[in-house]
N, C-alpha and C positions, 0 to 999 in steps of 0.2 A: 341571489343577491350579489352582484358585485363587489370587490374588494376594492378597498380607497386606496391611494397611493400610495400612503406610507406601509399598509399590512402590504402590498405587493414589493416595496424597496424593501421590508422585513425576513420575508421571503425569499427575495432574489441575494440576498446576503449571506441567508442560511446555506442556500445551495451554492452557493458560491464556495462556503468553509467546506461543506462536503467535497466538493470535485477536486479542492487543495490537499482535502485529505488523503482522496483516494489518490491523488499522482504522486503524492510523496510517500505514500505506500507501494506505488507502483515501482517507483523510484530506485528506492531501497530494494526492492526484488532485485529490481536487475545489477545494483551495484554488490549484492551477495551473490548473485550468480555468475560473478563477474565476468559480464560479455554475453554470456550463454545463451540469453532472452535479448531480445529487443524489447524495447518499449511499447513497440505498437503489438507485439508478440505478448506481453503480460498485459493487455488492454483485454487481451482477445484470450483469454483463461475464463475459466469459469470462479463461480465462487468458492465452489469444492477446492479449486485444485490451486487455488490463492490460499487458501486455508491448509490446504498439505504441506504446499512446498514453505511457505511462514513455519508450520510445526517444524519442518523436517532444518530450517536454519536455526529455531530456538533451540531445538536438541543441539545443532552442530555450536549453536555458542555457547551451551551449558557443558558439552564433554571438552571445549577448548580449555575453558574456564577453570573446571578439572580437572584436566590435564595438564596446566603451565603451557601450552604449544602456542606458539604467534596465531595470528586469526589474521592480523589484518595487515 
């Protein structure tokens, strides 16, 4: 059964929020790794290792935090 327009503009909207969400999570990688990654370099990660290096900057902003030490 085919979809009517509007469930497909419902759709193309939804994904739409996704793909903004993921670039502004990609985003943010690379402005915490400041430089270190390109963009098109965190494209090309897997999920794993988007999921590591995320933990391994919550940690580094929770010992900042901790610490009193500048971050940013």
């Amino acid at each position: 059964m085919p979809l009517s327009v509007d469930k497909i503009l419902e759709e193309s909207k939804k994904l739409e929020g996704f793909q903004k969400e993921i670039k502004a999570e990609l985003l943010k990688l690379c402005w915490y790794m400041r430089g270190s990654i390109t963009l098109e370099e965190a494209y090309n990660l897997s999920y794993e290792d988007k999921s590591l290096i995320g933990d391994i900057i919550k940690e580094n902003l929770e010992t900042t935090k901790k610490s009193g030490m500048p971050f940013f």
